[in-house]
C-alpha positions in Angstrom: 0.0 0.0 0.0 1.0 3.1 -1.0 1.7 5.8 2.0 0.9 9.5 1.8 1.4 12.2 4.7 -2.0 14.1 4.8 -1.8 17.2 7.4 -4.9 18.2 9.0 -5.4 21.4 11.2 -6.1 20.5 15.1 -9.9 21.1 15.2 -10.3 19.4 12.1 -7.9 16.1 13.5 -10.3 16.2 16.8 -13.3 15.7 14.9 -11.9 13.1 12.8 -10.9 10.7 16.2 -14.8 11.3 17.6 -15.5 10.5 14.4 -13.5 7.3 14.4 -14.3 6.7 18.1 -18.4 6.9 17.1 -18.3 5.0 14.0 -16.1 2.3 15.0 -13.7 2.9 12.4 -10.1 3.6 12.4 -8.7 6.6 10.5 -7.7 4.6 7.1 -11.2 3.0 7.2 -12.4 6.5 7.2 -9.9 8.0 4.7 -10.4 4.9 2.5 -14.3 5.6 2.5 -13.9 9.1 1.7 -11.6 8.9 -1.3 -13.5 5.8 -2.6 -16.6 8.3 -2.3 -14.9 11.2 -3.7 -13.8 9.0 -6.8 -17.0 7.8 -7.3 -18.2 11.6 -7.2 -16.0 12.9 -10.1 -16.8 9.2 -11.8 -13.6 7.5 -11.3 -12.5 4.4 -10.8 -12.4 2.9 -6.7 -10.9 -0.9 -7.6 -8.9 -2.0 -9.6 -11.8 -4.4 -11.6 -13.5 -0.9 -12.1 -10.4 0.6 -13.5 -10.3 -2.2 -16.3 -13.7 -2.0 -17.0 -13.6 1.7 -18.2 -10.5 1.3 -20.0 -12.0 -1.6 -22.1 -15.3 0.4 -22.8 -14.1 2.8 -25.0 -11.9 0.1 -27.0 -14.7 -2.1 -27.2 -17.1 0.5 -28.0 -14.8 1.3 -31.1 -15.2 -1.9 -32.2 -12.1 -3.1 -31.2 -13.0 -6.9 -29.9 -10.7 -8.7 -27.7 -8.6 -11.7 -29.6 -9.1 -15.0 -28.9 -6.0 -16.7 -27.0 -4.9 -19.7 -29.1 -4.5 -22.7 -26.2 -2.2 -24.9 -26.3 
């Protein structure tokens, strides 16, 4: 997993914790949620599956069909 260092001001950390405290959730469970949310928002992508899937679209859509493996 990738790591990023997100700052946050101090009222805005507190609320975060009760938030974390309330829900259950730790602070990655909450940051995942959000970003996955926020993806989903601006229509992006959230897994990996749903990544592929919108890159095929447009080839399929073009006609461009997938070719068949030969097996051997």
């Amino acid at each position: 997993m990738a790591r990023k260092l997100i700052g946050f001001d101090p009222e805005a950390q507190r609320a975060l914790e009760l938030l974390s405290r309330d829900s259950e959730k730790s602070l990655q469970e909450l940051a995942d949620e959000a970003f996955s949310d926020l993806m989903a928002k601006h229509h992006g992508a959230c897994t990996l599956v749903e990544a592929l899937k919108q890159i095929s679209r447009p080839l399929l859509a073009r006609g461009n069909k997938p070719k068949e493996r030969r097996r051997s």
